[in-house]
C-alpha positions as CSV (number, residue, x, y, z in Angstrom):
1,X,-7.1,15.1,4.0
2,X,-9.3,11.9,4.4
3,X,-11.0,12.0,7.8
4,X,-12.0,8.3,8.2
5,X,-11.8,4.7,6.5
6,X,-14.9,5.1,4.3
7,X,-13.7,8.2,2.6
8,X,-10.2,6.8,2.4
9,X,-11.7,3.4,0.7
10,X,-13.8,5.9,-1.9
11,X,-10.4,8.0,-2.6
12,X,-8.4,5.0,-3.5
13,X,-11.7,3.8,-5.6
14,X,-11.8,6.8,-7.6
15,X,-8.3,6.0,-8.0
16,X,-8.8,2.4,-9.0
17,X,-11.8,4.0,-11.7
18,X,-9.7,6.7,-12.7
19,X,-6.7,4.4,-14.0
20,X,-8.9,2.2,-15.9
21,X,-10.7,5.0,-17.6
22,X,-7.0,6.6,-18.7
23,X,-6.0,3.1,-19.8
24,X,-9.5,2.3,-21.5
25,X,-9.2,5.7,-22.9
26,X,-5.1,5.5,-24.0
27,X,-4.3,8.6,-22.0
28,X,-0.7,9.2,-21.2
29,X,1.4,7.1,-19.1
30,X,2.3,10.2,-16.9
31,X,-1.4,10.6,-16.1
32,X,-1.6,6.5,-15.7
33,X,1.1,6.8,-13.1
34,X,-1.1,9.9,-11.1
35,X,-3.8,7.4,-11.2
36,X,-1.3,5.1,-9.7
37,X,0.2,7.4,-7.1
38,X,-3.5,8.4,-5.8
39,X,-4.2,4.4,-5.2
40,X,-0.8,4.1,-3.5
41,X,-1.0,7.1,-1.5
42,X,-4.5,6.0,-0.3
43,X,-3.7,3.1,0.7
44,X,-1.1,3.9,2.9
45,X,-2.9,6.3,4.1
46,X,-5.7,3.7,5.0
47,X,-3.1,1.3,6.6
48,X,-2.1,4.5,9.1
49,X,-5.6,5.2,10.0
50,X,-6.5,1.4,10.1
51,X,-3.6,0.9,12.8
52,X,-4.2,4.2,15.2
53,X,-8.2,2.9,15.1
54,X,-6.8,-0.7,16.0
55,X,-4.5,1.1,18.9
56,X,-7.4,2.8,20.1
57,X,-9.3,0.0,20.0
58,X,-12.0,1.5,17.7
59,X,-11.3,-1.5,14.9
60,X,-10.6,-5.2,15.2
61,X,-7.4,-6.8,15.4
62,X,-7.2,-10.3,13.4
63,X,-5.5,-13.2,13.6
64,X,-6.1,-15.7,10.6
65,X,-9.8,-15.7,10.4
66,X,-11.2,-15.1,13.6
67,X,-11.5,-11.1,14.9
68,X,-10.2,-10.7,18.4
69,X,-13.0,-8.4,19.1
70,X,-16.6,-7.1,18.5
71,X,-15.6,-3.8,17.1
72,X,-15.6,-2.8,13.7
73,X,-13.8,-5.2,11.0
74,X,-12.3,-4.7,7.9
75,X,-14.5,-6.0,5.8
76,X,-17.3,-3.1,7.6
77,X,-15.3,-1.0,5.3
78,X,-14.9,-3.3,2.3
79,X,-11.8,-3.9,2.1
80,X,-10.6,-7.5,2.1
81,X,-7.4,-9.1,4.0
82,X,-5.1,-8.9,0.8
83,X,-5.8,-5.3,-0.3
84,X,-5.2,-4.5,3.8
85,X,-1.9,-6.1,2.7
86,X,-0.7,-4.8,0.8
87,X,-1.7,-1.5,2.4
88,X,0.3,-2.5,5.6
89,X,2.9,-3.1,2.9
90,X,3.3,0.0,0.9
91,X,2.6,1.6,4.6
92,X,5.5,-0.1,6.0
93,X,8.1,2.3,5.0
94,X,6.4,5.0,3.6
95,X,10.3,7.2,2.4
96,X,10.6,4.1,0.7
97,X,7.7,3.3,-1.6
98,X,8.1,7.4,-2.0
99,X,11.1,6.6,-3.4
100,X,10.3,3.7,-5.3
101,X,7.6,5.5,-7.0
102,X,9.9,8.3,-7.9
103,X,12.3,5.9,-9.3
104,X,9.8,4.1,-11.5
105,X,8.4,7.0,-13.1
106,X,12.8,7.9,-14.0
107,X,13.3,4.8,-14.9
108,X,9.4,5.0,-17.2
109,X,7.8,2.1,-15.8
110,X,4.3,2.2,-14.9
111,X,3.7,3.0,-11.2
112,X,1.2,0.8,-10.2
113,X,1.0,-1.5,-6.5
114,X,2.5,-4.2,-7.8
115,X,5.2,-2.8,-9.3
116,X,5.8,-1.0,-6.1
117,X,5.3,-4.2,-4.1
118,X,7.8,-5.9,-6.3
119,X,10.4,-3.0,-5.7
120,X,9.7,-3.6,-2.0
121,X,10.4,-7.0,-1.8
122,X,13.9,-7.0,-4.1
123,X,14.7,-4.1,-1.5
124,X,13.9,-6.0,1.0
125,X,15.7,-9.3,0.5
126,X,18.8,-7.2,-0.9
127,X,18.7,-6.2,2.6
128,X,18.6,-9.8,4.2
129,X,21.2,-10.8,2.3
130,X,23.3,-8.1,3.3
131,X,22.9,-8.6,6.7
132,X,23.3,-12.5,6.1
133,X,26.8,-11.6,4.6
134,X,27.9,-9.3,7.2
135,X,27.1,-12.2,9.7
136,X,29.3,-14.5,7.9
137,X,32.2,-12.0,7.9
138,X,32.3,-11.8,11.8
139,X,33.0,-15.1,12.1
Protein backbone atom coordinates (compact mmCIF):
# COMPACT_ATOMS: atom_id res chain seq x y z
CA UNK A 1 0.00 0.00 0.00
CA UNK A 2 1.04 3.55 -1.21
CA UNK A 3 1.59 5.77 1.82
CA UNK A 4 1.36 9.27 0.07
CA UNK A 5 0.73 11.12 -3.36
CA UNK A 6 4.33 10.98 -4.65
CA UNK A 7 4.56 7.26 -4.35
CA UNK A 8 1.04 6.82 -5.68
CA UNK A 9 1.91 9.24 -8.80
CA UNK A 10 5.31 6.90 -9.38
CA UNK A 11 3.04 3.53 -9.04
CA UNK A 12 0.63 4.67 -11.69
CA UNK A 13 3.94 5.89 -13.77
CA UNK A 14 5.41 2.59 -13.68
CA UNK A 15 2.08 1.60 -14.85
CA UNK A 16 1.88 4.10 -17.68
CA UNK A 17 5.88 2.77 -18.63
CA UNK A 18 4.96 -0.71 -18.12
CA UNK A 19 2.02 -0.74 -20.79
CA UNK A 20 3.98 0.89 -23.38
CA UNK A 21 6.80 -1.37 -23.04
CA UNK A 22 4.30 -4.65 -23.36
CA UNK A 23 2.68 -2.82 -26.30
CA UNK A 24 6.18 -1.67 -27.89
CA UNK A 25 7.23 -5.15 -27.16
CA UNK A 26 3.79 -7.12 -28.49
CA UNK A 27 3.31 -8.89 -25.21
CA UNK A 28 -0.08 -10.40 -24.55
CA UNK A 29 -3.23 -8.51 -24.14
CA UNK A 30 -3.79 -10.24 -20.69
CA UNK A 31 -0.51 -8.66 -19.52
CA UNK A 32 -1.58 -5.14 -21.47
CA UNK A 33 -4.73 -5.27 -19.41
CA UNK A 34 -2.48 -5.81 -15.80
CA UNK A 35 -0.63 -2.84 -17.04
CA UNK A 36 -4.06 -1.24 -17.37
CA UNK A 37 -5.53 -2.33 -14.07
CA UNK A 38 -2.25 -1.02 -12.08
CA UNK A 39 -2.86 2.57 -13.81
CA UNK A 40 -6.59 2.37 -12.95
CA UNK A 41 -6.16 1.10 -9.52
CA UNK A 42 -3.59 3.88 -8.87
CA UNK A 43 -5.48 6.33 -9.82
CA UNK A 44 -8.24 5.73 -7.73
CA UNK A 45 -6.33 5.22 -5.19
CA UNK A 46 -4.76 8.78 -5.67
CA UNK A 47 -8.25 10.41 -5.95
CA UNK A 48 -8.98 8.74 -2.24
CA UNK A 49 -5.88 10.08 -0.77
CA UNK A 50 -6.11 13.37 -2.75
CA UNK A 51 -9.71 13.93 -1.09
CA UNK A 52 -8.98 12.79 2.75
CA UNK A 53 -5.64 15.32 2.38
CA UNK A 54 -8.12 18.00 0.91
CA UNK A 55 -10.65 17.17 4.14
CA UNK A 56 -7.86 17.57 6.26
CA UNK A 57 -6.88 20.47 4.86
CA UNK A 58 -3.24 19.22 4.01
CA UNK A 59 -3.92 19.93 -0.07
CA UNK A 60 -5.68 22.61 -1.91
CA UNK A 61 -9.15 22.76 -2.95
CA UNK A 62 -9.67 24.36 -6.61
CA UNK A 63 -12.14 26.01 -8.23
CA UNK A 64 -11.41 26.70 -12.08
CA UNK A 65 -7.92 28.15 -11.91
CA UNK A 66 -7.47 29.78 -8.78
CA UNK A 67 -6.46 27.45 -5.45
CA UNK A 68 -8.59 28.32 -2.46
CA UNK A 69 -5.57 27.94 -0.37
CA UNK A 70 -1.68 28.13 0.28
CA UNK A 71 -1.30 24.51 0.85
CA UNK A 72 -0.01 22.04 -1.34
CA UNK A 73 -1.52 21.85 -5.04
CA UNK A 74 -1.89 19.34 -7.49
CA UNK A 75 0.34 20.19 -9.78
CA UNK A 76 3.27 19.91 -6.42
CA UNK A 77 2.69 16.36 -7.25
CA UNK A 78 2.55 16.52 -10.99
CA UNK A 79 -0.44 15.68 -11.85
CA UNK A 80 -2.54 18.00 -13.94
CA UNK A 81 -6.48 18.89 -13.58
CA UNK A 82 -7.53 16.29 -16.37
CA UNK A 83 -5.60 13.20 -15.20
CA UNK A 84 -7.11 14.36 -11.40
CA UNK A 85 -10.22 13.75 -13.50
CA UNK A 86 -10.41 11.38 -14.40
CA UNK A 87 -9.08 9.98 -11.18
CA UNK A 88 -12.10 11.52 -9.33
CA UNK A 89 -13.87 9.62 -12.09
CA UNK A 90 -12.77 6.05 -11.96
CA UNK A 91 -12.75 6.89 -7.97
CA UNK A 92 -16.30 7.76 -8.04
CA UNK A 93 -17.75 4.46 -7.74
CA UNK A 94 -14.95 2.29 -7.24
CA UNK A 95 -17.55 -1.54 -7.30
CA UNK A 96 -18.23 -0.07 -10.44
CA UNK A 97 -15.17 0.59 -12.56
CA UNK A 98 -14.25 -2.97 -10.61
CA UNK A 99 -16.82 -4.27 -12.51
CA UNK A 100 -16.34 -2.57 -15.61
CA UNK A 101 -12.87 -3.78 -15.78
CA UNK A 102 -13.95 -7.31 -15.05
CA UNK A 103 -16.37 -7.09 -17.77
CA UNK A 104 -13.95 -5.75 -20.43
CA UNK A 105 -11.37 -8.26 -20.00
CA UNK A 106 -14.90 -11.15 -20.52
CA UNK A 107 -15.92 -9.37 -23.16
CA UNK A 108 -11.67 -9.13 -24.55
CA UNK A 109 -11.38 -5.56 -24.87
CA UNK A 110 -8.44 -3.83 -23.79
CA UNK A 111 -8.78 -2.35 -20.24
CA UNK A 112 -7.38 0.81 -20.37
CA UNK A 113 -8.92 4.53 -18.69
CA UNK A 114 -10.69 5.35 -21.42
CA UNK A 115 -12.31 2.44 -22.10
CA UNK A 116 -13.28 2.46 -18.50
CA UNK A 117 -14.26 6.12 -18.61
CA UNK A 118 -16.40 5.35 -21.63
CA UNK A 119 -18.18 2.36 -19.74
CA UNK A 120 -18.80 4.90 -16.98
CA UNK A 121 -20.40 7.39 -18.79
CA UNK A 122 -22.97 4.83 -20.98
CA UNK A 123 -23.63 3.64 -17.27
CA UNK A 124 -24.18 6.64 -16.23
CA UNK A 125 -26.55 8.23 -18.69
CA UNK A 126 -28.40 4.72 -18.93
CA UNK A 127 -29.10 5.68 -15.48
CA UNK A 128 -30.52 9.28 -16.17
CA UNK A 129 -32.54 8.14 -18.55
CA UNK A 130 -34.00 5.70 -16.35
CA UNK A 131 -34.78 7.92 -13.86
CA UNK A 132 -36.08 10.46 -16.61
CA UNK A 133 -38.59 7.66 -17.67
CA UNK A 134 -39.69 6.70 -14.31
CA UNK A 135 -40.54 10.44 -13.83
CA UNK A 136 -42.65 10.57 -16.79
CA UNK A 137 -44.54 7.40 -15.65
CA UNK A 138 -45.77 9.15 -12.34
CA UNK A 139 -47.43 11.58 -14.05
Amino acid sequence: MAKDLPEIKQIKDIGKAALAYAKAKGLSKDIQDEAGVLIIEAGIEFSKMKKAGQEAGEIATQIGNRSLSSKKELKDFGVKKKESYINDQLAKDENTTLEIINNLKKQDIRVTEGAVLKEIRIKERKNRNDKKKMLCEDD
